[in-house]
ChimeraX commands (.cxc) that place a marker at each C-alpha (Angstrom):
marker #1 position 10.93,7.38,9.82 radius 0.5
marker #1 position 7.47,6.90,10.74 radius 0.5
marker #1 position 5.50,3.87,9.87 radius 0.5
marker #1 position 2.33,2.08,9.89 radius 0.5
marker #1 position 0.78,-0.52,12.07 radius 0.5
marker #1 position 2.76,-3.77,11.70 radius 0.5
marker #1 position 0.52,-6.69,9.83 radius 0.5
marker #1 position -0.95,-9.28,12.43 radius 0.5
marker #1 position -0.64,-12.87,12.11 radius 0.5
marker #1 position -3.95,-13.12,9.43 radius 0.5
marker #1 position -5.27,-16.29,8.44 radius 0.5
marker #1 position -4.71,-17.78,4.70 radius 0.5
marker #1 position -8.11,-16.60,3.07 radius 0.5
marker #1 position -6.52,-12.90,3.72 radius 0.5
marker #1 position -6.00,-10.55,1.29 radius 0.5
marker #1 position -2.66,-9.80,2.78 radius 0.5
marker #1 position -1.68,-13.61,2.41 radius 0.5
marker #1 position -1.20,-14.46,-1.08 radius 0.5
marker #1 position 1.63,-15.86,-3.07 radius 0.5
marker #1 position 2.67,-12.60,-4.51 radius 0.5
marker #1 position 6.23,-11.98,-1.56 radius 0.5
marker #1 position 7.07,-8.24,-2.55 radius 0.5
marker #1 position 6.10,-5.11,-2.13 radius 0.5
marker #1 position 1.81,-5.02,-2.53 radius 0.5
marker #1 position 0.33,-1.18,-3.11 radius 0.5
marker #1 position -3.60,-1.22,-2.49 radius 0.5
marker #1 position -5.05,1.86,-4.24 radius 0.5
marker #1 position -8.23,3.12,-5.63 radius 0.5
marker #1 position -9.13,2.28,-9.18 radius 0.5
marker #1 position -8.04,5.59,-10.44 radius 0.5
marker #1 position -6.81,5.45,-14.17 radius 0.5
marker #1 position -3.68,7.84,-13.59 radius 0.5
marker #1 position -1.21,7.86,-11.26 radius 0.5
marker #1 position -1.78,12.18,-10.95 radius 0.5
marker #1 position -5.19,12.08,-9.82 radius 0.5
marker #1 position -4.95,11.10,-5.90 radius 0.5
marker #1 position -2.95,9.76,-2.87 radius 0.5
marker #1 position -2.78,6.71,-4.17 radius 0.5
marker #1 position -1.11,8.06,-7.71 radius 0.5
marker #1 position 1.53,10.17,-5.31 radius 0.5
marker #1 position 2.33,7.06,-3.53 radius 0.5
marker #1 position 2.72,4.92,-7.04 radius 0.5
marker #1 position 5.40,7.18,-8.24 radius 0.5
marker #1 position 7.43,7.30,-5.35 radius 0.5
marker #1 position 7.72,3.47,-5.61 radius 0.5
marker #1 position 8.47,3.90,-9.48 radius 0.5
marker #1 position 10.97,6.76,-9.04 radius 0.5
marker #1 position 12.87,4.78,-6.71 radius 0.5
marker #1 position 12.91,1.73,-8.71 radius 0.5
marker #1 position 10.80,-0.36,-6.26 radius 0.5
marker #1 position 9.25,-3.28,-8.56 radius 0.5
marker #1 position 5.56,-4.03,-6.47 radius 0.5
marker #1 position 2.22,-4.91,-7.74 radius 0.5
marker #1 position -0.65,-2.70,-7.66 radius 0.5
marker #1 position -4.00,-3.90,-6.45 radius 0.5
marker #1 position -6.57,-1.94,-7.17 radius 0.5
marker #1 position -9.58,-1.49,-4.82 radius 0.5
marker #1 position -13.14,-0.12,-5.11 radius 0.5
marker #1 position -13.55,2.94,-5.03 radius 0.5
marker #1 position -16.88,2.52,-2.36 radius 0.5
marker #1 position -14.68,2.25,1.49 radius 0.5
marker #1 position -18.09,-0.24,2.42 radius 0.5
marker #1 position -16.29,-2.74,0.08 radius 0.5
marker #1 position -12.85,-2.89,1.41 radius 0.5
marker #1 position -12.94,-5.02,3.87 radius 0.5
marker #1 position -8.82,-6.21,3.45 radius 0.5
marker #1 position -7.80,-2.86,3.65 radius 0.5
marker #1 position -9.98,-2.52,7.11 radius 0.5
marker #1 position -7.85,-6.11,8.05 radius 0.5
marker #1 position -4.76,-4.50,7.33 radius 0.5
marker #1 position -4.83,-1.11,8.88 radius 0.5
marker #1 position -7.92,-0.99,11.08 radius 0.5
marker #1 position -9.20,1.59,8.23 radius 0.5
marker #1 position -10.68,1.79,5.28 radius 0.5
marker #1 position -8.68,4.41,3.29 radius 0.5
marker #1 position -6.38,3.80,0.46 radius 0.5
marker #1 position -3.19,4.00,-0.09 radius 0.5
marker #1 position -1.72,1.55,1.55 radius 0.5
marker #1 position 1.69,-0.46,1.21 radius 0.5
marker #1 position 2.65,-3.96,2.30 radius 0.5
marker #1 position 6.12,-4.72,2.58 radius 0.5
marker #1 position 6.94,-7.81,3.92 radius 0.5
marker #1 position 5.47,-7.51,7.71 radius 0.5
marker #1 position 5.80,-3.92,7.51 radius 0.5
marker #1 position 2.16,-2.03,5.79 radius 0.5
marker #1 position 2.45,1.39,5.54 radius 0.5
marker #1 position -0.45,3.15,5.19 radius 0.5
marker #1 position -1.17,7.31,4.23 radius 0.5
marker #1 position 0.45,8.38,0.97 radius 0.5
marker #1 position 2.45,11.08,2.76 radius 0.5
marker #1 position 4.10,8.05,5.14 radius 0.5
marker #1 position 4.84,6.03,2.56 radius 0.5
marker #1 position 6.38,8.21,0.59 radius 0.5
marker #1 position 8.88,8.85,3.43 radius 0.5
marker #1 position 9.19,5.15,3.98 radius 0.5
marker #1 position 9.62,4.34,0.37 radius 0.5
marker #1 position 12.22,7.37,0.40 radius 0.5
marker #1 position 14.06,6.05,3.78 radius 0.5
marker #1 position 13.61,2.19,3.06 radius 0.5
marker #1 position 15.05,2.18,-1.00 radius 0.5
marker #1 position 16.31,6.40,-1.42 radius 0.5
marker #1 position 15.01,7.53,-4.61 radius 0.5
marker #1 position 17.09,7.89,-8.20 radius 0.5
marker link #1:1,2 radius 0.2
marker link #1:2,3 radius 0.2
marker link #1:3,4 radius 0.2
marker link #1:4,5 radius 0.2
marker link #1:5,6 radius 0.2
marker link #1:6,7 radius 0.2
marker link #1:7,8 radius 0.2
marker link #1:8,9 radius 0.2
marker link #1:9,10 radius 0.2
marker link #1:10,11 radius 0.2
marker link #1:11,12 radius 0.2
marker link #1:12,13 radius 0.2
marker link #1:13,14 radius 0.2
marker link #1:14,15 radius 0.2
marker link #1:15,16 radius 0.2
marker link #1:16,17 radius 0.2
marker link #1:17,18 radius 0.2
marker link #1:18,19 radius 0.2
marker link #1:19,20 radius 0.2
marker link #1:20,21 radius 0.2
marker link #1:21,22 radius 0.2
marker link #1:22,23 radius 0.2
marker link #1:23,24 radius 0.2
marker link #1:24,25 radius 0.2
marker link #1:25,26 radius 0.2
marker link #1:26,27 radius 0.2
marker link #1:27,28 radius 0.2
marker link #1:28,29 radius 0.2
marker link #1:29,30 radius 0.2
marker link #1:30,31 radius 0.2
marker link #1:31,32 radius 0.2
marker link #1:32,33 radius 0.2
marker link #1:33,34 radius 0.2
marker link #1:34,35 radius 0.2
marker link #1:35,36 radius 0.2
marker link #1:36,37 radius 0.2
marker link #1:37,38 radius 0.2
marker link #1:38,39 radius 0.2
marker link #1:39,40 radius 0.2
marker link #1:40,41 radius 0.2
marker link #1:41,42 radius 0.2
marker link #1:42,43 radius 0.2
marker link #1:43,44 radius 0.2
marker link #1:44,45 radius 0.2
marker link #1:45,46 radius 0.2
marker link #1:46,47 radius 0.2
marker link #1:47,48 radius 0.2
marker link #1:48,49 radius 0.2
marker link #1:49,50 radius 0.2
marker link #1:50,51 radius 0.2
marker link #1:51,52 radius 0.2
marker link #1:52,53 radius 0.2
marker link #1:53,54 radius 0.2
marker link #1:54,55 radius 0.2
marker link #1:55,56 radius 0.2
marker link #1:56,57 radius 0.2
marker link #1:57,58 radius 0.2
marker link #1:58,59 radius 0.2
marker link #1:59,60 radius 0.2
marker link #1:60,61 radius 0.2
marker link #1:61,62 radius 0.2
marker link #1:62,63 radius 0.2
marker link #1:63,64 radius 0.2
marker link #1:64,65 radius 0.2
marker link #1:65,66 radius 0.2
marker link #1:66,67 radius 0.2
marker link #1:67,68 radius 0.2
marker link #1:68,69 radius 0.2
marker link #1:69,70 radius 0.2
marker link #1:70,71 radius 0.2
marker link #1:71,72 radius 0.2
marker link #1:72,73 radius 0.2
marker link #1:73,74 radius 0.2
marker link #1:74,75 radius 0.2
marker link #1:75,76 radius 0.2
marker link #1:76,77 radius 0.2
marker link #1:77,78 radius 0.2
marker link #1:78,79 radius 0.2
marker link #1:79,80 radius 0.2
marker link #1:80,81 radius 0.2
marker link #1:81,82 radius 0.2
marker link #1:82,83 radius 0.2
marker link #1:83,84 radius 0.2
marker link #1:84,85 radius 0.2
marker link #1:85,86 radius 0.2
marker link #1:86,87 radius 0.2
marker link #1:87,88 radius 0.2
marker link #1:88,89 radius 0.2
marker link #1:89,90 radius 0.2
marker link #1:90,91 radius 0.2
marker link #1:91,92 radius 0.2
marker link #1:92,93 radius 0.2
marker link #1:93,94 radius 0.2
marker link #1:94,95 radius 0.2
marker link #1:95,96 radius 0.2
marker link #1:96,97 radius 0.2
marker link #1:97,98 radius 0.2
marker link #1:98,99 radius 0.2
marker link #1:99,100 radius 0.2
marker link #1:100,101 radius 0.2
marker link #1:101,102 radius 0.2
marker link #1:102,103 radius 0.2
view
């Protein structure tokens, strides 16, 4: 299974940080989930019955900076799961596949 770079300890003003405790997808703004990574990596969450919120980010990388705190990058998607965050579509999908199977 290959994963991400595990989250740093990140101080309470982060992104990362908020109340919300499952599964957090950052993804561009898109309005479908069949028009980018970040759609592919939606419905692999969906199809395997994974409940997480979707944050949508701009679509401009200059104004990402929580993304950039998360993975050292700037491109989307990426998925926070607990201390795990997952980033690449193609990764997550094979974490979201190994981590919850799919239905």
């Amino acid at each position: 299974m290959i994963r991400g770079t595990p989250r740093s300890t990140q101080s309470s003003s982060s992104a990362a940080s908020d109340v919300y405790k499952g599964q957090v997808l950052y993804r561009c703004p898109a309005p479908t989930n069949h028009l980018c990574a970040c759609g592919r990596a939606a419905r692999s969450l969906k199809s395997a019955g994974v409940e997480f919120e979707n944050r949508k980010v701009p679509f401009s990388k200059k104004k990402r900076p929580e993304i950039e705190e998360l993975t050292g990058q700037k491109g989307v998607p990426v998925l926070v799961d607990g201390d795990e965050v997952v980033h690449d579509s193609r990764r997550i999908v094979e974490y979201v596949e190994a981590t919850w199977g799919t239905r």
